[in-house]
C-alpha positions in Angstrom: -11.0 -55.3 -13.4 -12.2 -52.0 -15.5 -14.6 -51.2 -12.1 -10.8 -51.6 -9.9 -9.1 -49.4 -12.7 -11.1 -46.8 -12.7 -11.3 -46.4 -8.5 -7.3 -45.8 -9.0 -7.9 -43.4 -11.2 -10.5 -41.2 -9.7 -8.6 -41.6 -6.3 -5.3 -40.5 -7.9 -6.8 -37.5 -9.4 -8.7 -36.2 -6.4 -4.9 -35.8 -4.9 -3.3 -32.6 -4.4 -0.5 -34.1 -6.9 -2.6 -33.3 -9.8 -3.1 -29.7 -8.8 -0.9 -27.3 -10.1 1.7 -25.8 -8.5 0.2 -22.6 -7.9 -3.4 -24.0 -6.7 -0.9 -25.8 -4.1 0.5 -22.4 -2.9 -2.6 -21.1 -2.7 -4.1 -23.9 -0.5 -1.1 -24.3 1.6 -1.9 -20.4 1.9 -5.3 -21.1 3.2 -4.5 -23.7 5.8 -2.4 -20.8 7.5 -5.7 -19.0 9.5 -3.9 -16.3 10.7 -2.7 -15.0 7.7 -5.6 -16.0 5.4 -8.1 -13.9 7.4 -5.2 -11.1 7.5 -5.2 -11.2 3.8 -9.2 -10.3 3.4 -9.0 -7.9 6.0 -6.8 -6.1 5.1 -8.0 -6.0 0.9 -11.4 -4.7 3.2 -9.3 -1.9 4.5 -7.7 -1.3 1.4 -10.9 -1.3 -0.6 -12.8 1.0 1.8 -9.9 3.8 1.6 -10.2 3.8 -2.3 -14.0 5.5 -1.4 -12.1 8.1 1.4 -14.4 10.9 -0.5 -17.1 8.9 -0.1 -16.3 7.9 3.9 -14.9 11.5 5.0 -15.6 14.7 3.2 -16.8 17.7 4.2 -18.9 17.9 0.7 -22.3 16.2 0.8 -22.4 13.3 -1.8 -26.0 14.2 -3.2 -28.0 18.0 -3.1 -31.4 18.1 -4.1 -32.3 22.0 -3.8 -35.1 23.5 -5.5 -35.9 21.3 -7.9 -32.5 20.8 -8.7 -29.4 17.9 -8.2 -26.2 18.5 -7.1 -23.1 16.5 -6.8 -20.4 18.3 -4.4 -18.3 15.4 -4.3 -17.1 15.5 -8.2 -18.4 19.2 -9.1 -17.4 22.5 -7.1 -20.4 24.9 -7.1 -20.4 28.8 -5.8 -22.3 29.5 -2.5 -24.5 31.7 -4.4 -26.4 28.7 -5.7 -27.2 27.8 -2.4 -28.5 31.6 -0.9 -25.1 32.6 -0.2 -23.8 36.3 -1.2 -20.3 35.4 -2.9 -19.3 32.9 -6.1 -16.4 31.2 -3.7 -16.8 27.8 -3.3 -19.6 26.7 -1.2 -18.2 26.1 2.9 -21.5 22.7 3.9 -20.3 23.1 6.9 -21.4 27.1 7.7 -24.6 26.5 9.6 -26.4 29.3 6.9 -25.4 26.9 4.0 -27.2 23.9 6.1 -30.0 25.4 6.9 -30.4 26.2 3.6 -30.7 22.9 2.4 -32.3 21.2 4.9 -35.4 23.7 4.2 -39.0 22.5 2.8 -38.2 20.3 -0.2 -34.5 20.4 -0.2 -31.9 17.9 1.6 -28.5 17.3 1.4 -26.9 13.4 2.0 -23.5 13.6 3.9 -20.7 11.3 4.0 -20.4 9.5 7.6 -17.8 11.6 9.1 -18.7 15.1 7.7 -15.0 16.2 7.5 -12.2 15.7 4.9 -8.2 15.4 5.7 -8.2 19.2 4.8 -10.8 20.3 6.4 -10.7 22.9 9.6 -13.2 22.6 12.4 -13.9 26.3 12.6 -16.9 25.5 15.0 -15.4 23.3 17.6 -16.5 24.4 21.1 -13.2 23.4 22.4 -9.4 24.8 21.6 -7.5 23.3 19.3 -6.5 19.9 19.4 -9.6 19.2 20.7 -10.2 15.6 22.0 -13.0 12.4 20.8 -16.6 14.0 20.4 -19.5 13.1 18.4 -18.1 16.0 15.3 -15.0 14.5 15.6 -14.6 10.6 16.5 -10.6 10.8 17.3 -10.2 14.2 17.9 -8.8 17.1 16.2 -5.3 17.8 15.8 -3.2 21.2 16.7 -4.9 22.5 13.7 -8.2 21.7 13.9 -8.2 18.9 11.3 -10.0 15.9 12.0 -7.8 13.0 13.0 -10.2 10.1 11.5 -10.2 11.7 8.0 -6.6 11.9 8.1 -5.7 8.6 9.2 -8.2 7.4 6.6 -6.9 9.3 4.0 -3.1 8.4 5.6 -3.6 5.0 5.2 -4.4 4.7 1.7 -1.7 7.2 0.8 1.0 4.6 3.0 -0.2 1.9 1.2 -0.3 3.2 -2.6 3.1 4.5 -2.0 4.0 1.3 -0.9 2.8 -0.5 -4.0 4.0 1.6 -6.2 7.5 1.0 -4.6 7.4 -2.3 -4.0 6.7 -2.5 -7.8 9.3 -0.5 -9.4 11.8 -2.3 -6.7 10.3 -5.9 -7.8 11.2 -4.8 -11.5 14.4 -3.7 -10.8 15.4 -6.3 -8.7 14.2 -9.3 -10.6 16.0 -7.7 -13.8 19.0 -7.1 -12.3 19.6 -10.4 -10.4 18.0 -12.6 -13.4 21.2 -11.4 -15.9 23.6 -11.4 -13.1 22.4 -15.2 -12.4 22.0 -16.0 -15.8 25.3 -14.9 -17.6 26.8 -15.2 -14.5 31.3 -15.0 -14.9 32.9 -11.3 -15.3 29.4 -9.3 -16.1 28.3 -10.8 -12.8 31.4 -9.7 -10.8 31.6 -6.5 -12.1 27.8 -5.9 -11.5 28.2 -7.1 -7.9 31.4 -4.5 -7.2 28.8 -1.8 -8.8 25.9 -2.9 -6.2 28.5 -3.0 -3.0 29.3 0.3 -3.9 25.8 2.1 -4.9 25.2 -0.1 -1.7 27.6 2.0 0.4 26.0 5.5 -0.2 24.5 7.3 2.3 20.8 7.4 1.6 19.3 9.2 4.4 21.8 12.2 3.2 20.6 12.1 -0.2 17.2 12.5 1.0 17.9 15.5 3.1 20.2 16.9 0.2 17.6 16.8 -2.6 14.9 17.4 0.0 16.6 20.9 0.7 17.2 21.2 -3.6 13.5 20.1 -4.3 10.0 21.0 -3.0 9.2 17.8 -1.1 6.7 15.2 -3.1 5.8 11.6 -3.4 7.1 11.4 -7.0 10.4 12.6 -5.7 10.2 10.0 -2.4 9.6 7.2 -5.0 12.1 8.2 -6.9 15.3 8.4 -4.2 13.8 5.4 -2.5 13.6 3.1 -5.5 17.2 4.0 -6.0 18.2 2.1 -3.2 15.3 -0.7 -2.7 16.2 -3.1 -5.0 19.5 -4.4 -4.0 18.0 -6.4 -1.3 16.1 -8.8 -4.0 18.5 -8.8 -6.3 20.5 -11.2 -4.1 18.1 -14.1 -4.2 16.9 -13.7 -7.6 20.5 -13.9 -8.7 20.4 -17.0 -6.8 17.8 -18.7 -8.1 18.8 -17.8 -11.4 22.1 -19.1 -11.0 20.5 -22.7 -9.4 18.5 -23.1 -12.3 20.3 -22.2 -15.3 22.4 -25.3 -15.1 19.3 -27.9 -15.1 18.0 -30.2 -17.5 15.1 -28.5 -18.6 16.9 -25.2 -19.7 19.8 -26.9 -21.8 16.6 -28.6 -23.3 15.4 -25.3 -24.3 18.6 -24.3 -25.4 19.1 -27.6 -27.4 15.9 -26.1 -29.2 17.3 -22.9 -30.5 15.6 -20.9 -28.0 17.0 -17.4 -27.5 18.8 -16.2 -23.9 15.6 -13.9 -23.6 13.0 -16.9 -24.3 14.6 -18.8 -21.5 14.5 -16.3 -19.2 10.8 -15.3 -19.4 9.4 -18.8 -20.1 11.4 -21.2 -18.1 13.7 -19.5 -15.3 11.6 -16.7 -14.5 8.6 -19.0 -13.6 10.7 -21.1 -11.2 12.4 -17.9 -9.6 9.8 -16.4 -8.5 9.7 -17.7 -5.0 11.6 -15.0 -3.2 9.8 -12.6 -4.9 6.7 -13.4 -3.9 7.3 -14.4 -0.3 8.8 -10.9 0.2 6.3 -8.6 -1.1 4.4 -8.1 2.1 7.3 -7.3 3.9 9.2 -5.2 0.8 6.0 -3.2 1.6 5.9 -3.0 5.6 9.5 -1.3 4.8 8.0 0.8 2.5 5.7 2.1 4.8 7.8 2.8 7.4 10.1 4.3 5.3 7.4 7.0 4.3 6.0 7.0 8.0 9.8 7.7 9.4 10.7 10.3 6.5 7.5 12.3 7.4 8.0 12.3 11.2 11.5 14.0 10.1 9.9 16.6 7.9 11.6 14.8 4.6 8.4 13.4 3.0 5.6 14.8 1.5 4.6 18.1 1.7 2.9 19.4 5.3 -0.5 19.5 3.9 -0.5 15.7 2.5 -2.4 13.6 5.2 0.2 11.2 6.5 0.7 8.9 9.3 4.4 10.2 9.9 3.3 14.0 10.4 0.8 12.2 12.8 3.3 10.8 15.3 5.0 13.9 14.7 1.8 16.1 15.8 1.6 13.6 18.7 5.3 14.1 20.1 4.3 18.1 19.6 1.1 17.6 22.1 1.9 14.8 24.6 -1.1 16.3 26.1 -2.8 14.8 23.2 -3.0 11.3 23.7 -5.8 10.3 20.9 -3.3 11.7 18.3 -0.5 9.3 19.0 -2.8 6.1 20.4 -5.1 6.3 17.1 -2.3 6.5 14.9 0.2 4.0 16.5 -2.8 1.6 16.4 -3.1 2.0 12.5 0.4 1.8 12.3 0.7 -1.2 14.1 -2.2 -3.4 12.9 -1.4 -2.7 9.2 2.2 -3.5 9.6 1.0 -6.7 11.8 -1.3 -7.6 8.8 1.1 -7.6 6.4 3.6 -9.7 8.2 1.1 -12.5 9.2 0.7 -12.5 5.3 3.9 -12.3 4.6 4.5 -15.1 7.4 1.8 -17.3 5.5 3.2 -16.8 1.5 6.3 -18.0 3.4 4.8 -21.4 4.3 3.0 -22.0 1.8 5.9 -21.5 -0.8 8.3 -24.1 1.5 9.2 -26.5 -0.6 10.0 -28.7 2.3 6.8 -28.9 3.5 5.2 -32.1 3.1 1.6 -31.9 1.0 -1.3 -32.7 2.9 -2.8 -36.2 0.9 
């Protein structure tokens, strides 16, 4: 009888029932292939355009020359310490500076791609843009820059921008709709008339106004976009907020002299945070192209900022110049397709209507 017991037991507790409700997301998660594998490749992306400097510079990231160590990539030294006649910074890529270093006992050890997003081919043996070579593995765009660097550098830019405003639109959105849904009656009403008419201003003319007051920056973007991006959540936090704030367990926590603001945090905000999660990859797709669109219209960040937007922009200047526009709509494309299988896959596996796997 205590052998039979036990059996139920250890059966019962190898379920998915006794798994919290997060390690259930997470599994549900990882039954969805597609977005699973999307998830690590694109934190592999991510994580190798945090080391850009590292991947695409036009600084070596280690001199040893005479007798001495050098380290370009987080120090600027003058030419003169390398043979040169002038205390400007040192150009590695002048053929006197190389040959320099790679004389008897010195050596120099480049990045990959030997150009950063700045970075001018003055060299090229071909005008200007110049098309896929072994200097320059996509090309060079109208100004001699090389298109991998950028794009490299492009991408990380799209997607810290991204973050940054998906985050302050999380926070703003989840405060606003948790005290509409939670106090609900006149204060709600009155906040909903103030949203449906913030709603109704033109934002693309704000841009363009303060972009003609201000010199053009990604604190600025962030600012004038975050304005406007949190509306959209607001709705279904409010929502949820006003679902649960009528069941048991909160009058439980009210019977027990809990505050409004304890409630909130501990025992709404927990269960409401469905929507918010399930909409993070895509709040950030928008974010992207958002930036992406604003700097294809000249409104984003300034022209020397490597973006994806003045990209397409450089690739509708020079049809003739197909690797501009192909290279770039293919980052475009696969990070935006990346983070919608995600986003497809926290969908699922936050259904509460799916049925658990036993």
């Amino acid at each position: 009888m205590t052998t039979t017991h036990l059996t139920i037991n250890a059966s019962i507790s190898s379920t998915p029932l006794s798994q919290s409700p997060w390690q259930r997301h997470w599994q549900r998660f990882c039954q969805n292939r597609m977005g699973y594998w999307s998830l690590w490749i694109f934190i592999a992306l991510f994580g190798l355009s945090l080391f850009a400097e590292f991947l695409s510079n036009d600084k070596p990231l280690v001199i040893h020359y005479q007798g001495q160590w050098y380290s370009p990539v987080t120090h600027t030294y003058p030419e003169y310490l390398f043979g040169g006649d002038f205390p400007t910074p040192a150009d590695y890529l002048d053929p006197f500076i190389r040959d320099r270093l790679n004389q008897t006992g010195n050596f120099a050890i480049y990045p990959p791609n030997h150009y950063s997003f700045d970075t001018l081919n003055y060299f090229s043996s071909q005008p200007h843009p110049a098309p896929p070579s072994r200097e320059n593995w996509l090309g060079t765009d109208d100004r001699g820059r090389d298109v991998f660097a950028r794009l490299v550098y492009g991408f990380r830019l799209s997607i810290l921008f991204a973050m940054g405003l998906t985050a302050i639109g999380v926070i703003l959105g989840v405060l606003s709709g948790a005290l509409m849904g939670f106090f609900g009656g006149r204060f709600d009403l009155l906040a909903q008339r103030g949203i449906e008419i913030w709603s109704a201003m033109p934002e693309l003319y704000l841009l363009i106004i303060f972009s003609a007051l201000f010199a053009p920056s990604l604190a600025l973007l962030i600012v004038l976009l975050s304005l406007f991006g949190w509306m959209g959540l607001s709705d279904y936090v409010r929502a949820e907020f006003y679902r649960n704030r009528t069941l048991e367990y909160v009058r439980a926590a009210r019977a027990l002299g809990l505050s409004d603001l304890q409630i909130m945090w501990r025992h709404i905000l927990p269960n409401s945070l469905t929507p918010v999660i399930t909409f993070l990859p895509f709040r950030m797709s928008a974010a992207i192209l958002a930036l992406t669109s604003l700097d294809f219209l000249g409104l984003g960040v300034p022209p020397e900022t490597p973006s994806l937007g003045e990209l397409l922009s450089q690739g509708k200047a020079n049809l003739d110049a197909w690797w501009i526009s192909l290279s770039t709509f293919l980052v475009l494309a696969i990070t935006l397709l990346l983070l919608t299988l995600m986003g497809d896959a926290l969908r699922s596996a936050f259904d509460t209507h799916q049925k658990e796997n036993i």
